[in-house]
C-alpha positions as CSV (number, residue, x, y, z in Angstrom):
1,X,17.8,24.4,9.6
2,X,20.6,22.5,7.4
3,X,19.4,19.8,4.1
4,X,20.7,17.0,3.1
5,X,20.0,15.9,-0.8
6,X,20.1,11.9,-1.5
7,X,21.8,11.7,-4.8
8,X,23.7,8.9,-4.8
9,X,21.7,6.4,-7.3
10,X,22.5,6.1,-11.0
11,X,18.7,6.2,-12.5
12,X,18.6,2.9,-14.0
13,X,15.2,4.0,-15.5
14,X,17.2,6.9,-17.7
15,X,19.1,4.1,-19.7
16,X,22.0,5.1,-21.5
17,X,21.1,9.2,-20.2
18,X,23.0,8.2,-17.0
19,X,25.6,6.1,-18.1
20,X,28.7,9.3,-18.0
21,X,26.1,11.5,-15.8
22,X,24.0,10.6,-12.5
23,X,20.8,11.2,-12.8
24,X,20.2,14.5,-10.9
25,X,22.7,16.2,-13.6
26,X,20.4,15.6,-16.6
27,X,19.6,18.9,-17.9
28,X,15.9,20.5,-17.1
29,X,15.3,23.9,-18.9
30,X,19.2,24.4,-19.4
31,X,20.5,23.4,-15.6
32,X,20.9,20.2,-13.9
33,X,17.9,19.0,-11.8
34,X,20.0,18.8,-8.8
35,X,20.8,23.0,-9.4
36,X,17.1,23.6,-9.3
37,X,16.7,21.7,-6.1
38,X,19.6,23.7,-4.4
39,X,18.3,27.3,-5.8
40,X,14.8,26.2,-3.9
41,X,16.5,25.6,-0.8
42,X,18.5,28.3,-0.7
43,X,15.8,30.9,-1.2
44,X,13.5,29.4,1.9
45,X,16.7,30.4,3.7
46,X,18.5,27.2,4.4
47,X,22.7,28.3,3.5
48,X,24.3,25.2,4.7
49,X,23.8,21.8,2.4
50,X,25.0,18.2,2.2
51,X,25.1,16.5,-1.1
52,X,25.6,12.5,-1.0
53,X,26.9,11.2,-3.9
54,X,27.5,7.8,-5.2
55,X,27.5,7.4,-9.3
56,X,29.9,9.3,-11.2
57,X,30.1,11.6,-7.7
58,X,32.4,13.7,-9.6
59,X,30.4,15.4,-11.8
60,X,27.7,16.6,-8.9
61,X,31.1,17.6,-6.7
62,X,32.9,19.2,-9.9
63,X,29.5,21.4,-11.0
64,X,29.2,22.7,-7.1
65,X,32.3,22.7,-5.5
66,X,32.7,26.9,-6.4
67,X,29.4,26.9,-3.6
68,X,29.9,30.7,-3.4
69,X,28.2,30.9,-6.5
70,X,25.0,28.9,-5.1
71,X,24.5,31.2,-2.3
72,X,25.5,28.2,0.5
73,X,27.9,26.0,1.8
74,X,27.9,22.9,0.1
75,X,29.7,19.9,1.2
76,X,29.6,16.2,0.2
77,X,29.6,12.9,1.0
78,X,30.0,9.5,-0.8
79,X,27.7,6.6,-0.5
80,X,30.2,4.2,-1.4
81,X,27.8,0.9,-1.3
82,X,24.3,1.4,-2.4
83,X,22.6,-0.5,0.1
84,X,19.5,1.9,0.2
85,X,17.9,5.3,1.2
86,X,17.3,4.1,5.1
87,X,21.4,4.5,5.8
88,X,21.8,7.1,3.1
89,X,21.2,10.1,5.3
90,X,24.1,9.0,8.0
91,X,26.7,9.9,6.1
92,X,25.5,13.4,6.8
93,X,24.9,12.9,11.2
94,X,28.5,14.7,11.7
95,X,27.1,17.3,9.6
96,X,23.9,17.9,11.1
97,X,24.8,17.6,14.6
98,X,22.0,18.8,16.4
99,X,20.2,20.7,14.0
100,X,16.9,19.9,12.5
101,X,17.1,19.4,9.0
102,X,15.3,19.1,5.3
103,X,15.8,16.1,3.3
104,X,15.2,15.3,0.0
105,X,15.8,13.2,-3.2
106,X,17.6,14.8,-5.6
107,X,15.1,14.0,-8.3
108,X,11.7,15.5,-7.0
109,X,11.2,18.9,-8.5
110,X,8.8,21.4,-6.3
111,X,7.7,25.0,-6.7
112,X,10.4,27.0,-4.5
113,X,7.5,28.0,-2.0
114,X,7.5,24.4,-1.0
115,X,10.1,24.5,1.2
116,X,9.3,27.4,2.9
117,X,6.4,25.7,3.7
118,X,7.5,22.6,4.9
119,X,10.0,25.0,7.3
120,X,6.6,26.8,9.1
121,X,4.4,23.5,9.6
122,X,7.5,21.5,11.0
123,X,7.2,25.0,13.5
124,X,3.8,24.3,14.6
125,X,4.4,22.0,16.8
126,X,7.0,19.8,19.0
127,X,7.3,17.3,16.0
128,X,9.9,14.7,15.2
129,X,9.5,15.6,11.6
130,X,7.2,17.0,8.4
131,X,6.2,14.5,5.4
132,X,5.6,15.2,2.5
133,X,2.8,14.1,0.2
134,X,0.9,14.1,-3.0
135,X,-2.3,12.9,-4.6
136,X,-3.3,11.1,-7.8
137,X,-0.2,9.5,-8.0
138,X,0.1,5.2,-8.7
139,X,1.2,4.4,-4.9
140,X,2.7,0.8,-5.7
141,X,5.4,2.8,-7.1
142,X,6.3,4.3,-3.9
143,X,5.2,5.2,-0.1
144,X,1.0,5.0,0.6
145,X,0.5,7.2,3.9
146,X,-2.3,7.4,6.2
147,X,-3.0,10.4,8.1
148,X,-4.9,11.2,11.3
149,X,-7.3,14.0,11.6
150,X,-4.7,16.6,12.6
151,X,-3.2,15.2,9.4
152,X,-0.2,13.5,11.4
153,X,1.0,9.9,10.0
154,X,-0.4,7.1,11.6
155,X,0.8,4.6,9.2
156,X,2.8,4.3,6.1
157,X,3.1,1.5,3.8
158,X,6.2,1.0,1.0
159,X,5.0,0.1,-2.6
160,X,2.1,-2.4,-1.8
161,X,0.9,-4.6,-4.1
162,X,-2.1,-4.8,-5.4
163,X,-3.5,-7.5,-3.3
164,X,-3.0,-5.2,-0.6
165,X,-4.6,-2.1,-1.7
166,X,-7.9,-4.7,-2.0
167,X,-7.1,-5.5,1.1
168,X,-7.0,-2.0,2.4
169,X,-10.1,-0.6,1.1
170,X,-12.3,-3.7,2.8
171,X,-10.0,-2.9,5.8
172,X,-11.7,0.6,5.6
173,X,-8.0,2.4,5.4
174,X,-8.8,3.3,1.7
175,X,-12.3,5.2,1.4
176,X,-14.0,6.3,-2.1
177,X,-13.4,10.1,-2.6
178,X,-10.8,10.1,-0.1
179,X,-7.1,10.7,-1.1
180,X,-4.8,8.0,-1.7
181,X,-1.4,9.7,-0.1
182,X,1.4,9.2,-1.9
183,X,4.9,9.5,-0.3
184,X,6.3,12.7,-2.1
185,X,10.2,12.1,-1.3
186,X,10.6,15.2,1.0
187,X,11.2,15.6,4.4
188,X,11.9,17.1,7.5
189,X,13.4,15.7,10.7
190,X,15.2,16.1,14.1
191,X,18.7,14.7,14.2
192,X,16.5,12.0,16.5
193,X,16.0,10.2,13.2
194,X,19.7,8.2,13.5
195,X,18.1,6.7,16.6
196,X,15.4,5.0,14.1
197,X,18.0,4.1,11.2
198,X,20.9,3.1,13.4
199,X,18.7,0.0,13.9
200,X,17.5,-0.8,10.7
201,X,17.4,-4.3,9.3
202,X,17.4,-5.1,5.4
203,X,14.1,-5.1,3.9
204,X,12.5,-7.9,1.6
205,X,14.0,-6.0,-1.5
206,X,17.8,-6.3,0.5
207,X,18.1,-2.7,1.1
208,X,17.7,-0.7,4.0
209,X,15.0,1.6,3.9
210,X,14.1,5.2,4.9
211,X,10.3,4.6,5.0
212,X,10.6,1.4,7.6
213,X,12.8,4.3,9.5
214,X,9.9,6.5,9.6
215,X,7.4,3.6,10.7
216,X,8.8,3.1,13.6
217,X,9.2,6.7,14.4
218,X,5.1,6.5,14.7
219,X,5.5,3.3,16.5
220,X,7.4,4.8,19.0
221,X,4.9,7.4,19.5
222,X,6.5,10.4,18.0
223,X,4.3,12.9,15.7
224,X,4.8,13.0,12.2
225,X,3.2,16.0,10.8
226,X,2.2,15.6,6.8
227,X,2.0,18.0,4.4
228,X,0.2,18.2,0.9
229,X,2.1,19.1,-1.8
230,X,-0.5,21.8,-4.0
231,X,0.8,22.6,-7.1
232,X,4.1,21.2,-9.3
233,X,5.5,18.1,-8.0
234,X,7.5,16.2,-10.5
235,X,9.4,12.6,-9.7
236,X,12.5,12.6,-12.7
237,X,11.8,8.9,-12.7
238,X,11.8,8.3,-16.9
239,X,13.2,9.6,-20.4
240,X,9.3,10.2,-21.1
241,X,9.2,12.7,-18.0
242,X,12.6,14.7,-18.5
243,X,11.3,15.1,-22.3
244,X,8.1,16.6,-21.0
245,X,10.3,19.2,-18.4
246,X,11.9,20.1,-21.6
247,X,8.6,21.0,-23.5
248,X,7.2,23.0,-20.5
249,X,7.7,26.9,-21.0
């Protein structure tokens, strides 16, 4: 198992907090975000880890370029046009090879046993991948899943407005007192996945996307396994939210 972190974006949300720094180098508790992330992967046992980088890429390669120190081998690679999360994770295939691996946004915080979670339910079964999600979250910010009764993904939907929520719940896919799943940012997949984005076309917003990636991994017939996220899960979206990391003891 290898991981790839996405952390290429400049946080437009943080203001003038990014403008020298990208956004997984703010400071939580006294070390970047992005350091957090990597100490997590490397205790569920993963040593080998790709970083892409974009904005101000120099300041995520400068802090972990000694990777001795991290425990893992650490390489990089640089999203030069930020054309969106769906091509993102290519600039790692060479790096992968054929090895399954964990991918995540370099802005989602987890409790370290998260990973080592994800790592035994993606070893249940012959799966393409593991998915991540989270309750109790606004889901037209991000990724509303659907799950089957095995809990594998049967359908996931990016942002929707809400028109279509509405529409979903007299559609019967949204149920009083049943979880609405929102898309938690982590992942795990088989190198299979460049099959799915190699073919991507640009989405209404003009980016390519990871999620319509993962649709048609369903459509195709492949299982996605999900898993709930139970305790700390924290998206770095927001000044308000990295002042609140900061107050936490």
């Amino acid at each position: 198992m290898k991981a790839v972190i996405l952390a290429a974006g400049k946080g437009t949300r943080m203001k003038e907090l990014t403008s020298e720094l990208p956004k997984p180098m703010l400071q939580v508790q006294g070390k970047p975000i992005l350091e957090h992330i990597v100490a997590g992967i490397v205790a569920s046992g993963i040593r080998e880890i790709f970083i892409i980088t974009g904005w101000r890429a120099e300041a995520i390669e400068d802090h972990f370029g000694d990777d001795k120190k991290f425990g893992a081998q650490i390489s990089f690679g640089r999203q030069l046009i930020q054309d969106g999360t769906g091509k993102a994770p290519e600039l790692a295939k060479q790096f992968i090879g054929d090895s399954p691996f964990l991918l995540t946004y370099g802005d989602i915080l987890v409790a370290p046993e998260t990973y080592p979670q994800m790592i035994r339910r993606f070893g249940e079964g012959d799966f393409a991948g593991v998915i991540t999600v989270t309750p109790g979250e606004d889901v037209t910010k991000g990724g509303l899943n659907f799950f089957d009764e095995q809990f594998f993904l049967k359908r996931l939907l990016e942002k929707p407005s809400r028109e279509q929520l509405e529409q979903l719940r007299r559609d019967g896919w949204l149920k009083p007192g049943v979880p609405a799943w929102y898309n938690a940012g982590i992942y795990i997949f088989r190198p299979e996945i460049f099959e799915f984005t190699s073919r991507l076309q640009k989405s209404p917003r003009g980016e390519y996307e990871l999620t319509d990636a993962i649709s048609a991994i369903v459509a195709s017939g492949e299982k996605l396994a999900g898993l709930e996220i139970k305790g700390r899960w924290v998206d770095v979206r927001d000044p308000e939210t990295l002042a609140k990391l900061e107050e936490e003891n």
